[in-house]
C-alpha positions in Angstrom: 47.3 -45.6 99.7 50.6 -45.6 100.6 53.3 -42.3 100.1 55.1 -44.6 97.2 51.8 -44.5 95.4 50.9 -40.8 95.9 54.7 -40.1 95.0 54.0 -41.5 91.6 50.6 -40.3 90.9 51.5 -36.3 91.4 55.2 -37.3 89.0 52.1 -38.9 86.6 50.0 -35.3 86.8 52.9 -33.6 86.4 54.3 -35.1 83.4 50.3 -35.2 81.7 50.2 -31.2 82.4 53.5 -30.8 81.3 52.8 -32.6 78.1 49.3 -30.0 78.0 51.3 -27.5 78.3 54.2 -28.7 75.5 50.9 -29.8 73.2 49.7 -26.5 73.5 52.3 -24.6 72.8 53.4 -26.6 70.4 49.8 -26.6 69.0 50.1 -22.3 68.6 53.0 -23.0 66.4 52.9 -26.2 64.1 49.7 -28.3 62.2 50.6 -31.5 61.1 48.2 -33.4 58.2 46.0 -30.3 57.7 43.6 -31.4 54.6 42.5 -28.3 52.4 38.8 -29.5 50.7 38.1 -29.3 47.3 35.4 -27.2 48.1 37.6 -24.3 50.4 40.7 -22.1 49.9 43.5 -22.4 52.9 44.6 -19.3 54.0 48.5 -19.8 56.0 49.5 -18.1 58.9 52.9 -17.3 60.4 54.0 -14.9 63.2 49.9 -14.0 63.1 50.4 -12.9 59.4 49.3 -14.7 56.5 51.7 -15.7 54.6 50.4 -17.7 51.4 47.0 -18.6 50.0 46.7 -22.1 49.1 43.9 -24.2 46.8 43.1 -28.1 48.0 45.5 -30.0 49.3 47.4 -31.2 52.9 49.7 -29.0 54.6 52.1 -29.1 57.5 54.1 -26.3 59.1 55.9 -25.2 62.1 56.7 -21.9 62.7 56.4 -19.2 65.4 52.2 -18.7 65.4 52.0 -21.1 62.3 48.2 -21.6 61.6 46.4 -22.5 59.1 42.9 -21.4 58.6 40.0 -22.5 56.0 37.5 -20.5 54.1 34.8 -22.2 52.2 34.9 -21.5 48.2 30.9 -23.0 48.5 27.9 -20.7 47.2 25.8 -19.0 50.3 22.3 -18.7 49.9 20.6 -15.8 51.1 16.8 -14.6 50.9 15.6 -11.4 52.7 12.0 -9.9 52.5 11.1 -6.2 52.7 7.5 -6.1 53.4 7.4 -2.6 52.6 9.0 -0.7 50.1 8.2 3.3 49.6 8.4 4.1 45.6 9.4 7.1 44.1 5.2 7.7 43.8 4.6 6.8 47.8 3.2 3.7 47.0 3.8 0.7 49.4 5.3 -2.6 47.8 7.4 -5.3 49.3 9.7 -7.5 47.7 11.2 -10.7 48.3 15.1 -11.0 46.9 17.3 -14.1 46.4 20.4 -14.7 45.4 24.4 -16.5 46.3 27.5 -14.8 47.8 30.9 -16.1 47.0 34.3 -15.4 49.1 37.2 -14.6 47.7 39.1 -17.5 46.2 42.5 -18.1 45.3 42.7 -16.2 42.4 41.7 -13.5 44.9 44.3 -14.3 47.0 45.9 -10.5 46.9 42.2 -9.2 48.1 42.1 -11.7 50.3 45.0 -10.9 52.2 43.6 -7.0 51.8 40.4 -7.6 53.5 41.2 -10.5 55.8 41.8 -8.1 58.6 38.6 -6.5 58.2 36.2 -9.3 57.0 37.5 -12.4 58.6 34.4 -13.3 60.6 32.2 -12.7 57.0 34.9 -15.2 55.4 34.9 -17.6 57.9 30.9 -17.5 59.0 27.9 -18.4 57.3 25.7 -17.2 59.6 27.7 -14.0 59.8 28.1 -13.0 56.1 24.3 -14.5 55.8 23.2 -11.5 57.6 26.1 -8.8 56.3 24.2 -10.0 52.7 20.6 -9.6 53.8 21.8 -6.2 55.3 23.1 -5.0 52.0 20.2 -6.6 49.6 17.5 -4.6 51.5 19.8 -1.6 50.9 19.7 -2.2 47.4 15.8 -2.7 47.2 15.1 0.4 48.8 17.5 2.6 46.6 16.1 0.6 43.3 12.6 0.7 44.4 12.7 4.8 45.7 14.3 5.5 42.4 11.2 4.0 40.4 7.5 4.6 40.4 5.1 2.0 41.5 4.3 0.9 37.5 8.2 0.9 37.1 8.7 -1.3 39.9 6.0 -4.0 39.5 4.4 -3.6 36.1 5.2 -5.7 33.2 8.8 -6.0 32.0 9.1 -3.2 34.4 10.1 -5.9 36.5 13.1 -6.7 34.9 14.6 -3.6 35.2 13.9 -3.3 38.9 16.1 -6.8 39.1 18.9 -5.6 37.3 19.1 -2.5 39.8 19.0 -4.7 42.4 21.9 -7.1 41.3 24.0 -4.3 39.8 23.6 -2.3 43.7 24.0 -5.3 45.9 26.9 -6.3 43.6 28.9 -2.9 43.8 28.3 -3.1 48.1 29.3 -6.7 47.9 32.7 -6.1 46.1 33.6 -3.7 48.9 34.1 -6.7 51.1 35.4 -9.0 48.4 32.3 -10.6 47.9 30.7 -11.7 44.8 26.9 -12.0 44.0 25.4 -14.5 41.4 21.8 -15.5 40.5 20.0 -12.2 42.2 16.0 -12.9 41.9 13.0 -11.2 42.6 11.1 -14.2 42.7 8.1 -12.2 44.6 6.5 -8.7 45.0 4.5 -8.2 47.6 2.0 -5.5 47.8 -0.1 -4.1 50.4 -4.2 -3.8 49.9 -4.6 -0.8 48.4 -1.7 -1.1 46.2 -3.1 -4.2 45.0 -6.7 -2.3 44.7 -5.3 0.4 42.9 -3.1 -1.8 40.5 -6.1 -3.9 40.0 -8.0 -0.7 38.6 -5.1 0.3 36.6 -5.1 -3.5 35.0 -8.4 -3.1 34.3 -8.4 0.0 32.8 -5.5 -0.9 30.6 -7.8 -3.9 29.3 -10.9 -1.8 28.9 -8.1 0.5 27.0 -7.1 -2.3 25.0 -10.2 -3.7 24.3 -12.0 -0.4 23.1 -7.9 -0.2 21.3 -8.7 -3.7 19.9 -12.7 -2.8 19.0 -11.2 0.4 17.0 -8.9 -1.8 15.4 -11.3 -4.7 14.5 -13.7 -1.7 13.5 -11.0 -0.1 11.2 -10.0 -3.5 9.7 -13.8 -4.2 9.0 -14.2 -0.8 7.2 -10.9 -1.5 5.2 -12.1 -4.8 4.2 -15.6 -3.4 3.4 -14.0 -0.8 1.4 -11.4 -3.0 -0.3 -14.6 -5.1 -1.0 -16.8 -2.6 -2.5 -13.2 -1.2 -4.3 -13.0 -4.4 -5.8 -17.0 -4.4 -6.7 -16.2 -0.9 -8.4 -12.8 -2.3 -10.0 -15.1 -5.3 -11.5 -17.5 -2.7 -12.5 -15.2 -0.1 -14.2 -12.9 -3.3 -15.8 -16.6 -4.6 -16.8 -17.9 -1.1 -18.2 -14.1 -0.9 -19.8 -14.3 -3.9 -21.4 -17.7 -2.8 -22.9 -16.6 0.1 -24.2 -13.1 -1.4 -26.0 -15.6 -4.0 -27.3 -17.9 -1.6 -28.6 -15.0 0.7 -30.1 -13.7 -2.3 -31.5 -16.9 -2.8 -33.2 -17.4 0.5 -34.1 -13.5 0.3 -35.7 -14.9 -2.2 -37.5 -18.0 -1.1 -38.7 -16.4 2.2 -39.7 -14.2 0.1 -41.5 -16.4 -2.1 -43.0 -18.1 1.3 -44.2 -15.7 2.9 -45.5 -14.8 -0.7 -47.7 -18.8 -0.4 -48.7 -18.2 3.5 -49.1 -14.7 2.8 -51.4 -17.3 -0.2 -53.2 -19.9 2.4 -54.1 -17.7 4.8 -54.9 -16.0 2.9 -57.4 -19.1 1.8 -58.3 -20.5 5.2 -59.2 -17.2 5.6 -60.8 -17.7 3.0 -62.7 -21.8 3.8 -63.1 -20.4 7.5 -64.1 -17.5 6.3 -66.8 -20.8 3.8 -68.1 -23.2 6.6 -67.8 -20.6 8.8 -70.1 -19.8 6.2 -72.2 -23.6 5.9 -73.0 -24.1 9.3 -73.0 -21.3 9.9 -76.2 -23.3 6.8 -77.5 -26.3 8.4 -77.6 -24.6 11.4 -79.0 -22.9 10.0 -81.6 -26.1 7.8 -82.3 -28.2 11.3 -82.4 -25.7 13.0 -84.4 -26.2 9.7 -86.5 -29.3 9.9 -87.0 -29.6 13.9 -87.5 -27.2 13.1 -90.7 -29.0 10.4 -91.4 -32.8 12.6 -91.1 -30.9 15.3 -92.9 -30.2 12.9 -95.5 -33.2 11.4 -95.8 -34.7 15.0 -96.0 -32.3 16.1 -98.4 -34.7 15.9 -101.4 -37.9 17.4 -99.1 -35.9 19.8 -98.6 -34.5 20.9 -101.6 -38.4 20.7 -102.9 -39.5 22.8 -99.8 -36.7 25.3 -100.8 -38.0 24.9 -104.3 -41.5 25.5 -103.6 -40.7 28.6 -100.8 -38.8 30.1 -104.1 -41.6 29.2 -106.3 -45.2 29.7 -105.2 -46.8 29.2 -108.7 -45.4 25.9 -109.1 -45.9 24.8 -105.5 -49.5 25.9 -106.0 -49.5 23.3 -109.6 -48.2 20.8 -107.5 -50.9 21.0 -104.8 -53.3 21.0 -107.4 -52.1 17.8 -108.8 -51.3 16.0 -105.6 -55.2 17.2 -105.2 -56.3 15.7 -107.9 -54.8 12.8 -108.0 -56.0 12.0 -104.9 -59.8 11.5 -105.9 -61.3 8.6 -107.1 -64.4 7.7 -109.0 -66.3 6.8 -105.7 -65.1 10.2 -104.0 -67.5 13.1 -103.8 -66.4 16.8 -103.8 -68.8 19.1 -102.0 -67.6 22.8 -103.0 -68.6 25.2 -100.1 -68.3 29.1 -99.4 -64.9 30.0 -98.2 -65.4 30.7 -94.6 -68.8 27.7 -94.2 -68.9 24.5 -92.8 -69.7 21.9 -95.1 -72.3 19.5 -94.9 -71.8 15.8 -95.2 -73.6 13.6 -98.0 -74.6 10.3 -97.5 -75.5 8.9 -101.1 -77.8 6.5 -101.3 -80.8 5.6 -103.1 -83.4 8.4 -102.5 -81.3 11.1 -101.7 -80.9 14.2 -103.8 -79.4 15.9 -105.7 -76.8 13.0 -106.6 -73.8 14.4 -107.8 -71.9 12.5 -110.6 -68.4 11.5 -110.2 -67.3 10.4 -113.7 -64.4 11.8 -114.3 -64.9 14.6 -117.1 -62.1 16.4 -118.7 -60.0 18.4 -116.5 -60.2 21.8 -115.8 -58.4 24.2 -114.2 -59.5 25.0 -110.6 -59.3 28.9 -109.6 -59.3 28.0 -105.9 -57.9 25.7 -103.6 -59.9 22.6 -103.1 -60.4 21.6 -99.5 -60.8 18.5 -98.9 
């Protein structure tokens, strides 16, 4: 190699580290064609200060110090376990949370410029805020889970309410450090043997509750129905034994009324019986009163004679006398007898004596009544 040739080689390294060292420098304060991503937020520097907050796009700048630096706007995953977990009760549980933590954006742009002094490594790590996350998630789980007892915390809807602790507390730390937290889950609990013992006699107590709850129930629900049954049995009954009883009034309203139609019948009837009997009853009055005035006049003559004769006793005695003897006849006998005898009867016939004539003879004057 001869000197020409070396001669040119060192002026070759010479101008190649000068250009290093005019690329560098020129490198601390210019960027040329710098894309921003849809999916990040470009944070510009000048003089080491930032300067403006920008959205997507492709920048360029030259200044003293210009930079600019990139922060991704993406979701960050996180997922930390506890594996145990003290409850308010001093019972053992561990928990599994996940969620995603966001970086400030550009319409955070004022708290970005705030924090970037503080949080740049979180802002511009994964790995970093990663762990800053985990860090304050198992700070959260422990203050939501002490706060609670061990049904509180794992129990039911219980569990529910132990999430929203946990995404309210890890989203108040978060927002310290311009962080935001979305979809916190508790996708897991995790407890230790005995816990899981214990909670297993408490699950089965609650279902031997329940089911002796449910047998009452079913019991009381049976003896409702059974007594809404036999309820309705006595309803039936009574509406039956009701129903009788306005049937048999109604018949009894009707026979008391056809009674006392047949009563009103026989009463007018006797009415009419007693107006009949009364109108008989002057009939036979006026028909005896008839025939008194006809017997008194058909005694009229009797009994001007019986006067006669009561004021005349001779000449009712003539008169007997006469009627006497005008009542014998040629075939009669006359027996004469001592006043006060019996007489004794004469059968005439041939043989029999004395035989008394009966020719009439010329009268005479009795002196004494004549029996006959």
């Amino acid at each position: 190699m001869t000197r020409e040739t070396v001669r040119r080689l060192g002026i070759m390294a010479l101008v190649v580290v000068a250009l290093l060292i005019v690329f560098s420098i020129a490198n601390q304060h210019s960027y040329f064609l710098t894309r921003v991503e849809q999916q990040e937020v470009g944070v510009r520097f000048r003089g080491g200060r930032i300067y403006e907050v920008v959205g997507p796009g492709v920048y360029n700048d030259v200044a003293l110090f210009a930079d600019l630096k990139k922060v991704s706007s993406e979701a960050v995953s996180f997922s930390v376990e506890d594996p145990e977990v003290i409850t308010k009760d001093r019972q053992r549980v561990g928990l599994l949370v996940s969620g995603d933590v966001f970086r400030p954006g550009v319409a955070q742009s004022d708290r970005l410029r705030e924090l970037w002094p503080s949080y740049q490594g979180l802002y511009l790590s994964d790995d970093a805020l990663r762990n800053r996350v985990n860090d304050l998630a198992l700070q959260a789980m422990k203050s939501c889970v002490g706060d609670r007892t061990f049904n509180e915390s794992v129990i039911g809807a219980s569990r529910d309410v132990l999430l929203l602790c946990i995404d309210e507390r890890l989203s108040e730390l978060a927002m310290n450090l311009g962080l935001e937290i979305k979809n916190v889950a508790v996708p897991n609990v995790v407890l230790s043997a005995e816990a899981q013992a214990s909670l297993d006699a408490i699950t089965k107590s609650r279902l031997d509750t329940e089911l002796a709850q449910q047998d009452a129930i079913k019991a009381k629900e049976q003896a409702l129905a059974d007594q809404a049954r036999e309820e309705g049995a006595i309803r039936v009954q009574l509406a039956r034994q009701q129903e009788e009883v306005r049937q048999k009034t109604t018949l009894a309203d009707l026979e008391r009324t056809r009674l006392e139609a047949q009563r009103a019948v026989i009463e007018a009837e006797k009415e009419n019986d007693l107006l009949a009997a009364q109108k008989d009853l002057e009939i036979n009055r006026a028909r005896a009163n008839a025939a008194v005035e006809a017997a008194r006049a058909a005694l009229a003559q009797e009994t001007v004679l019986a006067e006669l004769y009561a004021d005349n006793p001779d000449y009712a005695y003539i008169q007997a006398l006469i009627t006497n003897a005008s009542a014998l006849r040629a075939t009669d006998k006359i027996i004469f007898t001592p006043e006060g005898t019996s007489p004794t009867i004469v059968v005439p016939g041939p043989g029999i004596y004395p035989t008394v004539d009966t020719t009439p003879a010329e009268p005479v004057t009795p002196t004494e009544p004549v029996t006959p």
